[in-house]
N, C-alpha and C positions, 0 to 999 in steps of 0.2 A: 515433167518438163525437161527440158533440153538444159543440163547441168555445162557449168561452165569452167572453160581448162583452167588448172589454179597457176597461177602466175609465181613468178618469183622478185619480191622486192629488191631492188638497187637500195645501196647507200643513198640515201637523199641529198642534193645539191645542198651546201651551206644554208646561200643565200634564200632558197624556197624552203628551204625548213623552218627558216625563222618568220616567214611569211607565214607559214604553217602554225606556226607554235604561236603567234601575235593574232590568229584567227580566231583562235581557241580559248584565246582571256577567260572568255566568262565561265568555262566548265573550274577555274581556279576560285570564281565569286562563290562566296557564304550558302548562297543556295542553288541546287539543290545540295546538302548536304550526305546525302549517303544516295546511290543509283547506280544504276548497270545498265551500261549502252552496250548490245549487241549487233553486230553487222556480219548479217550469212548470204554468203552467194551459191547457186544453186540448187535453192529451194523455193517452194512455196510458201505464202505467208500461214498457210492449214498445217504446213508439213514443220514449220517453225514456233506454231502454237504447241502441236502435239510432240513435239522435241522438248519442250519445253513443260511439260503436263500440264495444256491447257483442252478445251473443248472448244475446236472454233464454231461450233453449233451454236453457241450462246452466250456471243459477245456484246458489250454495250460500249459505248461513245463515251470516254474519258478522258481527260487532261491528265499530267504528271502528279499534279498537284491535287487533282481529284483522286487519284488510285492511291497516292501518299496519304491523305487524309484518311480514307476508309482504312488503310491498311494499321491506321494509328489508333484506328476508332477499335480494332479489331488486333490490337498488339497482344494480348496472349492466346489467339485462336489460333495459329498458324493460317493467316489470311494472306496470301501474296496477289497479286495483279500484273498482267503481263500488256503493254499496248506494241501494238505491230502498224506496220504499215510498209508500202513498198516504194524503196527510190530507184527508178532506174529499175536494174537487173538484179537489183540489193534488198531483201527483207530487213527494216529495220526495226530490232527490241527493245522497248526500252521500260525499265521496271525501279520503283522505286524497293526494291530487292534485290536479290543474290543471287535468283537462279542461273544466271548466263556468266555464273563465274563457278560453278561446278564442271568439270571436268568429262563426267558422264554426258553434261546436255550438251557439250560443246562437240564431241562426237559423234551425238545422236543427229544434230542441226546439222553437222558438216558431213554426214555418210552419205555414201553411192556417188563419191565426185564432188562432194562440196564443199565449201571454205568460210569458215569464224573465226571471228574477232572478238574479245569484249571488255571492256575496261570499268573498274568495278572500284568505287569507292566508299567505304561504311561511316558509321556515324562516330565511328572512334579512329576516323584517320587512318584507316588501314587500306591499300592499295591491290591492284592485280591486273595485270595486262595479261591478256593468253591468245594464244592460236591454234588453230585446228586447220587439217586438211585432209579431208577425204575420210573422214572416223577417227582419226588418230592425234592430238596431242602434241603439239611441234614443238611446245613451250610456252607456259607462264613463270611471273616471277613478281614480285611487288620493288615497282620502281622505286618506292622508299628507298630501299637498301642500297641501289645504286647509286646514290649521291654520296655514298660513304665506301663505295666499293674496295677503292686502291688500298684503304688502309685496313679491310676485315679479312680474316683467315680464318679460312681459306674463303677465298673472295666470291661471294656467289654466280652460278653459272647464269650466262646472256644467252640467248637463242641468237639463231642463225640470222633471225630476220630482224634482231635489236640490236646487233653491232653497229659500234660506231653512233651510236645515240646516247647525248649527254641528259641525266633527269637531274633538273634543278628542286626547292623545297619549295620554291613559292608557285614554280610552275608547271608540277609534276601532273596535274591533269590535262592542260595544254599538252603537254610534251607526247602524253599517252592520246591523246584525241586525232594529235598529228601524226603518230606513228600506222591510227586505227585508218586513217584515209592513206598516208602513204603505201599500207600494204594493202588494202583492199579495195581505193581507187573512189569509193565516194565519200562527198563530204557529210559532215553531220552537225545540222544548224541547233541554238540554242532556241529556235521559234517553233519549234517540233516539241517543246516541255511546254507551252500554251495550248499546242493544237490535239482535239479532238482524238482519239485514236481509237482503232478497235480494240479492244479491253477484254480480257479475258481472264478470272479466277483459276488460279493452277492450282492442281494437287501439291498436297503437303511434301516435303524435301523428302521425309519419310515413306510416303505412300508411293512416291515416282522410284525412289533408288533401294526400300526395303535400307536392310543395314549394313549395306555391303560399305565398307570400306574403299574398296577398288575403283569407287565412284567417285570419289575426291582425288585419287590419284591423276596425274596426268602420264 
């Protein structure tokens, strides 16, 4: 498919950021508690399975809350589930796991010209925003730390396309939801964790990346 030029985000308007960020409330509510929202442009939704080590051959019809359940029912098999679907020109991920906050898949989703996003929060409160463009790693960083920035040394480093973005503690998933539309241009609604999705069982962390270390690196 005809891969799309990657853009470069502007500082966001004030006043449409907070628009932005007051859009986004409910990624801050109770649930879901741990997920990973990915957003790739210039790919397929086949080409975003198998980035991801899924099989789109043998997909089934799942909610958020259906793929979280099974994956709970199957908590020490290494069981993950990926649902896809496409908005616009945008493959969107979204998993009640971790894969689209590894480094490696964030590469793999964004090679030959393409561009990820993913915003990834665990069950113990631990955060990650990251970028990709064109196979390569632009920068993540867990916005946690940035609300304590000014006063840690050495103060952790901000990517190019997070300056100038303030993360609060009550609002850090808003804040990272609005950053994920600001740079990549579409929005991503809370009625998408109700709806149906194509669903797909991925390969184990282990069996996609072997034990390469260099695959957590960004």
């Amino acid at each position: 498919m005809t891969r799309d030029v990657p853009r470069t985000a502007e500082r966001p308007d004030p006043a449409q950021w907070e628009k932005l960020v007051t859009r986004y409330a409910w990624a801050d509510a109770d649930e879901p508690v741990a997920f990973t929202f990915s957003v790739v442009a210039g790919a397929s939704e086949d080409e975003v399975i198998r980035a991801f080590g899924g099989d789109p051959g043998v997909p089934r019809q799942m909610t958020f809350d259906e793929a979280a359940d099974e994956e709970a029912a199957h908590l020490y098999k290494d069981h993950h589930l990926l649902g896809v679907m496409t908005s616009g020109h945008h493959v969107i991920a979204i998993e009640p796991g971790f894969h689209g906050c590894i480094p490696e898949v964030a590469r793999r989703a964004s090679a030959d010209g393409g561009e990820f996003f993913s915003v990834y929060e665990s069950v113990n409160a631990r955060y990650q925003v990251m970028h990709a463009l064109d196979g390569s790693v632009d920068g993540l960083f867990d916005p946690f730390e940035l609300e304590d920035a000014a006063w840690m040394d050495p103060q952790p480093d901000v990517p190019a396309w997070a300056e100038g973005i303030d993360f609060h503690m009550e609002t850090l998933c808003a804040e990272s939801f609005a950053l994920m539309e600001h740079t990549m241009g579409v929005a991503t609604h809370s009625d998408w964790l109700a709806t149906p999705l194509r669903t797909v069982l991925l390969t184990s962390v282990s069996g996609l990346l072997g034990q390469s270390e260099a695959a957590w690196l960004p």
